[in-house]
N, C-alpha and C positions, 0 to 999 in steps of 0.2 A: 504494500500500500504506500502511494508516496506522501512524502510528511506532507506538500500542500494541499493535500486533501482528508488526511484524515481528521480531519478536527471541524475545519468550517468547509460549507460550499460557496463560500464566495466572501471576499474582501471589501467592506466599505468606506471608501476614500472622500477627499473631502467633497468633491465635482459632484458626488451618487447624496450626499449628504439631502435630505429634502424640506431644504430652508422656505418658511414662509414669508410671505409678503408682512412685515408688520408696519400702518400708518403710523407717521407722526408731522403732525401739523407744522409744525416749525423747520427752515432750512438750517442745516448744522452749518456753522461755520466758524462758533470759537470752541475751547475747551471745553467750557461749560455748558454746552449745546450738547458736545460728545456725550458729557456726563449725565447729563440727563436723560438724553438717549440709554443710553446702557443701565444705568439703575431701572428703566422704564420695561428692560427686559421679564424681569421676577423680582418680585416683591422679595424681599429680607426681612430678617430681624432688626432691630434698629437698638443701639449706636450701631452700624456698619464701618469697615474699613476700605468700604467701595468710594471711593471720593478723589478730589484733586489732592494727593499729597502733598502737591509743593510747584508752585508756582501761578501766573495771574491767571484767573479763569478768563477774565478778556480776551486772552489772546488767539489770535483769528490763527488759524490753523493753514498752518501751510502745504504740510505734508504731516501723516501721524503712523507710528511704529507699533507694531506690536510684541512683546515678548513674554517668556514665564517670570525670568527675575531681571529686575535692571541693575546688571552689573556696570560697574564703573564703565568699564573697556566697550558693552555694549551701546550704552548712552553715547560713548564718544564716536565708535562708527555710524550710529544715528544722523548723530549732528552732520558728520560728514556727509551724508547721505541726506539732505535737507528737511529733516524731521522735525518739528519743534515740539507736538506733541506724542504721548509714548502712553501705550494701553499696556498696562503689567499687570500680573496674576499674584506675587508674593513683594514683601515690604522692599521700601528701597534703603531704608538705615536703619536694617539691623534688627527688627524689633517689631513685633507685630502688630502696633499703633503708630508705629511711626517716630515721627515728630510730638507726639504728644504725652510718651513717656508714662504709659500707664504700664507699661510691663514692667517686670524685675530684673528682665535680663543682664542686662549691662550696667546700667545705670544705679543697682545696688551690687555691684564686683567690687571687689577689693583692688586698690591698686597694686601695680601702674595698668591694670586691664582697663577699667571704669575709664581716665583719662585717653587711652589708648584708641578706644570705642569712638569715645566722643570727638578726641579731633579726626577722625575715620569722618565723623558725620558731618562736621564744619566744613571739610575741605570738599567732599561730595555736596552739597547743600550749597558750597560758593558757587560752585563748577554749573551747576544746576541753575542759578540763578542771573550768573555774568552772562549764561549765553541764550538766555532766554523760555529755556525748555519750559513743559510743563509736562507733571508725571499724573496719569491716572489711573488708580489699581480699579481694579474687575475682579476680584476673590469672592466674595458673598454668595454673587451674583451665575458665577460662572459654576459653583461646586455644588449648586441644587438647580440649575438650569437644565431640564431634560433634552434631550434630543443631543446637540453638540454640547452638551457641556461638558467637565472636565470628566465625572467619571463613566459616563456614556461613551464619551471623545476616545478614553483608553479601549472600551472594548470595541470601539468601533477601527481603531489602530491594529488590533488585534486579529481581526476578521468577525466579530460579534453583530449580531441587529439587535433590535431591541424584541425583537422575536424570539431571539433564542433564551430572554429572562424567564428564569422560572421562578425565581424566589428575589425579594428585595425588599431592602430598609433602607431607608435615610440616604446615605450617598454609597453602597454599597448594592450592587447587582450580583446574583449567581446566574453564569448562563449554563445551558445543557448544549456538550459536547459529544462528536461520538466516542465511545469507552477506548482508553490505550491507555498505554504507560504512563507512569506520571514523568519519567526522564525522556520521551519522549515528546510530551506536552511542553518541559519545558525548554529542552533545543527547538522546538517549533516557536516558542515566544521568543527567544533570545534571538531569531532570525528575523523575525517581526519588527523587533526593537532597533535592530541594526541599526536601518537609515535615521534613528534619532539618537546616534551615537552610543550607545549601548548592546556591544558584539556579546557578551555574555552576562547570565542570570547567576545570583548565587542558590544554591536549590538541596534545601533540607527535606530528610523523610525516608521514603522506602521511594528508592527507584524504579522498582519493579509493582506499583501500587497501581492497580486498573483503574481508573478514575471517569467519570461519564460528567462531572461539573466541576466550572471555575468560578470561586467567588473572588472579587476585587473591587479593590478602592482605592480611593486615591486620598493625599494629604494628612495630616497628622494625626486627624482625628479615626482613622479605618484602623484601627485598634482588631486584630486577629481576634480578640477573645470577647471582643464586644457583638460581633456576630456569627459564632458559634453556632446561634438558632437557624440559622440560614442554611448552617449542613452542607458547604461545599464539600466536593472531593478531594482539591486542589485548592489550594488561597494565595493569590498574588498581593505581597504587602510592601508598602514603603520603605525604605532604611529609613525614614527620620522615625517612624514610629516602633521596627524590632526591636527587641532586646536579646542579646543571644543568650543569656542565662533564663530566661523565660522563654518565649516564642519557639526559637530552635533549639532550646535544650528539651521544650515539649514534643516539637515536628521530629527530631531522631528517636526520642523516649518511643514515642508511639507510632511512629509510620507517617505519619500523617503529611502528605507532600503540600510544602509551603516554598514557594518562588517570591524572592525579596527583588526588585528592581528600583531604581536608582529617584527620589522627590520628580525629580526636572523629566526623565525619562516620562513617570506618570502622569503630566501635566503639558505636556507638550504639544501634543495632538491638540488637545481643547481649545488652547490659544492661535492656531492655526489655522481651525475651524471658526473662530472668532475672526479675525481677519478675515477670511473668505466670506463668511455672513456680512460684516461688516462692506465690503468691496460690491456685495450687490445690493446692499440696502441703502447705502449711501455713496453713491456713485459720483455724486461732486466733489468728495476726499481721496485723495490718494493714498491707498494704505499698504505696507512695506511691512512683511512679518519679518523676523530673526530669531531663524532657527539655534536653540539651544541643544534640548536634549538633555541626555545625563550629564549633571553637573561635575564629574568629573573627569581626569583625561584616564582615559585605560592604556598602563606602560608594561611593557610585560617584556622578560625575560627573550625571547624570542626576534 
């Protein structure tokens, strides 16, 4: 049986994605237009950390970017590439409020880190502001958004429909696959992942384990043991949320085949798909994604 077949029958890309028309009265054309736009997609919880992070909502848009996290290096290929505004999915300093300093992170570290942190954020914050930019996160909005949103987006990266869901909570899907190996299922995902930077999975449990479902999530919150009730056969979960002395000390304990892939890996897609909805919903902006992927570089002996 060959591996591109035994799992899905067909692949869903962003082109086959079946984006609808949504009106909005108003022509976009500063940030704040963007933003309203896009909160306009699903309602949230509120305080949200969907907003302009940092810089003038006035400002008329000249070209606008999309990515998962706005790293330093990618704001500056931006700029280069005449972006003023930037759609991002995770915080730009450090913290997951932002500017506003409601987390513990950094900001109660002991020194020299605490100090360390913060001129990390003055000198990104100057940079940001001498040249115009304006940054606006998409998170709330994007990881309970059905259809493209982020953890739909993974299983649709994947080869998933939302057809194939059998079981689902909150931002976590189980789909139904046909039954094989579970070390087989996961060199079929690790091949998957490739093109968003991410050549292999790390993959705890019984390799030899028949498995007929994949449950997965995405973001910090897809906690392995928080849907348990779901009864995957398989579970695809984030590094920011394993723990190896719990998660995969339980996935060898018992069999149970668990494939960890990389935050940015899992959040990729979504913001892609963002950008492409975006590109036909608002055709008077010019929108430019930057592909990330797995956050980090894979160097290997070899």
């Amino acid at each position: 049986m060959e591996r591109r077949n035994f799992i899905f029958t067909a692949a869903l890309g962003a082109s086959a994605l079946a984006f609808k028309s949504r009106p909005f009265d108003n022509k976009i054309t500063t940030a704040q237009d963007l933003q309203n736009w896009l909160r306009e997609l699903h309602p949230v919880k509120e305080p949200s950390v969907d907003r302009i992070v940092i810089g003038d909502p006035d400002t008329k848009i000249q070209k606008a970017g999309t990515c998962w996290t706005p790293y330093f290096k990618t704001l500056r290929v931006a700029y280069d590439n005449g972006i003023n505004v930037m759609i991002v999915h995770e915080p730009t300093f450090y913290t997951h409020w932002d500017l506003d300093k409601k987390d513990s992170d950094f900001y109660n570290a002991p020194s020299p880190a605490r100090e360390q942190y913060i001129a990390a954020v003055e000198t990104k914050r100057k940079w940001i502001e001498e040249n115009g930019m304006v940054i606006i996160r998409c998170h709330d909005v994007m990881d309970i958004l059905g259809n493209f949103g982020i953890p739909f987006a993974l299983g649709s990266a994947l080869g998933f429909s939302n057809q194939d869901i059998i079981r689902q909570k909150d931002y976590f899907n189980v789909y139904k696959i046909q039954p094989e190996k579970a070390a087989n299922v996961a060199t079929y995902i690790a091949g998957k992942l490739k093109e968003i930077h991410q050549p292999g999975v790390a993959f705890y449990g019984d390799p030899d384990r028949m498995v007929a479902s994949i449950g997965l999530g995405t973001g910090c919150i897809c906690d392995p043991q928080q849907y348990a009730e779901l009864k995957p056969d398989l579970t695809i979960a984030i590094d920011d949320t394993i723990r190896t002395w719990i998660h995969t000390t339980y996935a060898e304990d018992t069999g149970n085949p668990l494939v960890v892939i990389n935050h940015g890996t899992s959040e990729e897609t979504g913001m892609r798909y963002l950008n492409e909805y975006m590109k036909q919903q608002i055709p008077d902006v010019e929108f430019q994604h930057f592909v990330q992927g797995c956050g980090y570089k894979w160097i290997t002996s070899d």
